[in-house]
Phi, psi and omega in degrees: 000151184303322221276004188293316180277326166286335180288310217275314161325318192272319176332293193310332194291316165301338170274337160310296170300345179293291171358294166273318148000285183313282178350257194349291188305333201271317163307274202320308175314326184267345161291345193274337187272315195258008198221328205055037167272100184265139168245115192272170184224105191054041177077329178294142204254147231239341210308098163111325186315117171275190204280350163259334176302301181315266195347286173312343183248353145271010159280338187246348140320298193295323209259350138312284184277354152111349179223182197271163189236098137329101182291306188302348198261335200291313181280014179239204237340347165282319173308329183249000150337278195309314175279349181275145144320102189208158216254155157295137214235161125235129210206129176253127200262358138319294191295335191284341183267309189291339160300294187275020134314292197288331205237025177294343169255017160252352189236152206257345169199182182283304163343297177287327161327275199348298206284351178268333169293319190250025168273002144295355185315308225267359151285359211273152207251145177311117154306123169249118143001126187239150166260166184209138177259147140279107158264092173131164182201068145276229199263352154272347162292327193296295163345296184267327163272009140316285162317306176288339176282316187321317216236044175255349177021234203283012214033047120350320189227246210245134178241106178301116170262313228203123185253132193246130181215178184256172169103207195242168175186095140235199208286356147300298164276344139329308165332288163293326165312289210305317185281338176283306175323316157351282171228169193195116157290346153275326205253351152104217179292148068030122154222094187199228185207166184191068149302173234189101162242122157281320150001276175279352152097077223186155194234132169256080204230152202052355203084036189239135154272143163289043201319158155254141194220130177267117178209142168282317173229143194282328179277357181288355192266149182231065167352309171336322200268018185238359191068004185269165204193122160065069196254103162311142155237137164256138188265140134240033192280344191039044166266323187251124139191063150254179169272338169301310193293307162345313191292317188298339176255034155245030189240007180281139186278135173091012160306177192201314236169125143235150180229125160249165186248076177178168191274134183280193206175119172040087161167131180329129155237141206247157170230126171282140204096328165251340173203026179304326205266357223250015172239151151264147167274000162274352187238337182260147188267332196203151184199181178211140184243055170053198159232201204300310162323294194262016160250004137305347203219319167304326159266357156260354160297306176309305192301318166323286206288313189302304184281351194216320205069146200237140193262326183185158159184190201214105190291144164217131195231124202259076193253139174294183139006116174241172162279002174302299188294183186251144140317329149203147164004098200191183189258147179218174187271350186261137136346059205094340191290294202311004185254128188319126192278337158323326208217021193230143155266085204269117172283141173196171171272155155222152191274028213266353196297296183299329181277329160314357177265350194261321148290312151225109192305344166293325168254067181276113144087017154254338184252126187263170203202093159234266149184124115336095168265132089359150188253109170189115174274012174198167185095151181200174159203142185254157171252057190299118161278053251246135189225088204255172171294295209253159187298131173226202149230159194312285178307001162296286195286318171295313167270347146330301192283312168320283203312315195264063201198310184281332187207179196081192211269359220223346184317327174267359221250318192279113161264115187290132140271156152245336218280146143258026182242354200316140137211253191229003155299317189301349199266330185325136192087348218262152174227009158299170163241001159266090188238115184300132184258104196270353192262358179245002170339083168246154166259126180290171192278330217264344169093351176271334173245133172211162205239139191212142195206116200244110175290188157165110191296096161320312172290302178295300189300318186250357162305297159342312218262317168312291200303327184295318176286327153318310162295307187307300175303338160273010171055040194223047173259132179301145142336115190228140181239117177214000000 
């Protein structure tokens, strides 16, 4: 019967793509293992990922650039990756595939794309190994030392050696550290391993130690004696944030650099991608990589203001839940915080309007701001109310934001939606920090005011957003093809 041969057709199609599905994952591991190539798909990240995950995101590759993205085509480009020279890399094998789709009669195979596209690799200047301290290991330290052990391949690039916490560690409370790293009731399993020597007083995670180091002041410490040099140290501890108290982790012997992860008071504050380039790390010393709010909301801002221009608008930000607040009902130095956070929707400020002016100085003193907390404990979404120069229309604005979500400068920082069903569970994991919702967009008829509506996993999206900038400051960013 026919529908007996079409059904039997599509089984084989389906077992062919799991197939090369496997293949894809086994290729990206060894290049990422045996190479330091990571490879992304449109920026989602492929590392650990399985054979439906790979499948949905190249369904959601193809229905982003409008044509289809090939798992088979995805996997002839790997292939010829894999056969090539190449420097440690990051390279999105989505755009490389939707290229050589579009640019498929001009190259005689995927070898030859490959070496024509990624031929600049072989200019790309040698990495030297940078070490990184955590100082404090709440939920963004926890957060960045999960990333950094996941994405350490050959240690090339940023090598966690050592976490500074206050208090005593022995092996009881090693433990209890090891185990919160472990599971995370938002963000889920570790997926590594994570042990415990007390002897040396040390986190065993992937089979790397971790020193732990107890200290009350950040200059009392000597790193050296850890064998660590030239140390990034990132603070989250949010005990510092100025520039004077900052200053106290260079006077620690084997520090180089600090970043805190909070917005900062006289030191550069960066939303990496808009303005990162515009301090050096040979001459700045200390930098803050703002906060989860304004590296969410700040590269659609830039896209707005650079394409449309912005006359005023008005920020609101719908955020979960912090350890800032109380659990139940109880006195807080804020205003409404101090009301159980579960279970209140709580008006509060946010500083995030005025800081985006520290990045970008054109909208200095146009946007005003304020912040919403949620019984949600991640996921957040901002709301921009814009009031622009020039006239635009929903698809006016929807490809602006495409355009710059697929190339430029902004590509890791921006993720295009398409779901009209999206809510602020689903965003979770996300590691742009910015996710344009293009399906809640609106434009008033007269085309000068829109409404813009920016998801963003305050933690994971703006850990992502630290660790990018950490590289930059360690000089230790790869050859990147996106």
């Amino acid at each position: 019967m026919p529908n007996s041969k079409s059904y039997e057709k599509e089984l084989a199609f389906q077992a062919d793509r799991r197939k090369a599905t496997t293949e894809f994952i086994k290729i990206t591991s060894d290049l990422w293992y045996d190479k330091s190539i990571e490879v992304v798909l449109f920026k989602n990240q492929i590392i650990d990922k399985n054979v439906s995950d790979i499948i949905h995101l190249h369904e959601y590759a193809g229905e982003f650039v409008q044509k289809p993205i090939s798992i088979f085509d995805s996997v002839e480009i790997l292939r010829a990756i894999n056969d090539i020279p190449l420097p440690p890399s990051k390279l999105d094998i989505g755009k490389l595939t939707y290229e050589y789709h579009t640019d498929e009669n001009n190259f005689n195979d995927a070898k030859a794309f490959v070496l024509t596209k990624l031929k600049n690799a072989s200019e790309s200047e040698e990495i030297v190994p940078r070490d990184v301290v955590l100082y404090g290991f709440g939920r963004i330290g926890r957060l960045l030392a999960r990333e950094l052990m996941a994405k350490t391949g050959k240690g090339n690039q940023l090598r966690l050696r050592a976490i500074v916490t206050r208090g005593e560690s022995n092996a009881n409370i090693l433990e209890k550290r090891a185990n919160l790293l472990r599971t995370d009731s938002v963000h889920g399993k570790f997926m590594g391993t994570v042990g415990i020597d007390a002897k040396k007083s040390a986190l065993i995670i992937n089979g790397t130690t971790v020193h732990i180091i107890n200290a009350a002041k950040p200059e009392d410490i000597d790193y050296t004696k850890y064998g660590i040099s030239n140390a990034l140290v990132i603070d989250n501890s949010g005990a510092f944030r100025d520039k004077k108290e900052l200053s106290r982790h260079l006077k620690s012997k084997g520090s180089s650099h600090v970043l805190l992860t909070a917005p900062g008071k006289e030191v550069p504050n960066i939303v990496h991608g808009v303005n990162h380039t515009e301090h050096d790390p040979d001459t700045t010393k200390i930098f803050s990589a703002a906060s989860c709010t304004t590296n969410a909301i700040t590269p659609i801002l830039k896209v707005v203001e650079d394409s449309l221009g912005i006359k005023k608008g008005h920020l609101e930000t719908i955020h979960a839940y912090t350890n800032d607040q109380n659990l139940v009902d109880n006195m807080h130095g804020k205003y409404r915080r101090g009301r159980a956070a579960a279970l209140n929707m709580v008006i509060t400020e946010t500083g995030a309007g005025q800081a985006v002016a520290k990045a970008l100085p054109a909208l200095k003193g146009k946007l005003t701001s304020n912040a919403i907390r949620v019984p949600v404990p991640n996921g957040s979404l901002a709301i921009l109310n814009l009031e622009i120069e020039s006239k635009t229309s929903l698809d006016g604005i929807n490809t602006i934001l495409k355009k710059y979500a697929l190339e430029g400068d902004l590509v890791e920082q921006i993720k295009y939606s398409l779901s009209k069903e999206m809510v602020s569970s689903d965003i979770v994991g996300t590691s742009a920090p910015s996710i344009y919702d293009s399906k809640a967009t609106i434009v008033e008829k007269n085309g000068k005011n829109i409404i813009l509506y920016i998801w963003y996993d305050n933690e994971y999206g703006y850990s992502h957003q630290v660790i990018r900038l950490a590289k930059y400051i360690a000089k230790v960013r790869r050859f990147t093809y996106y």
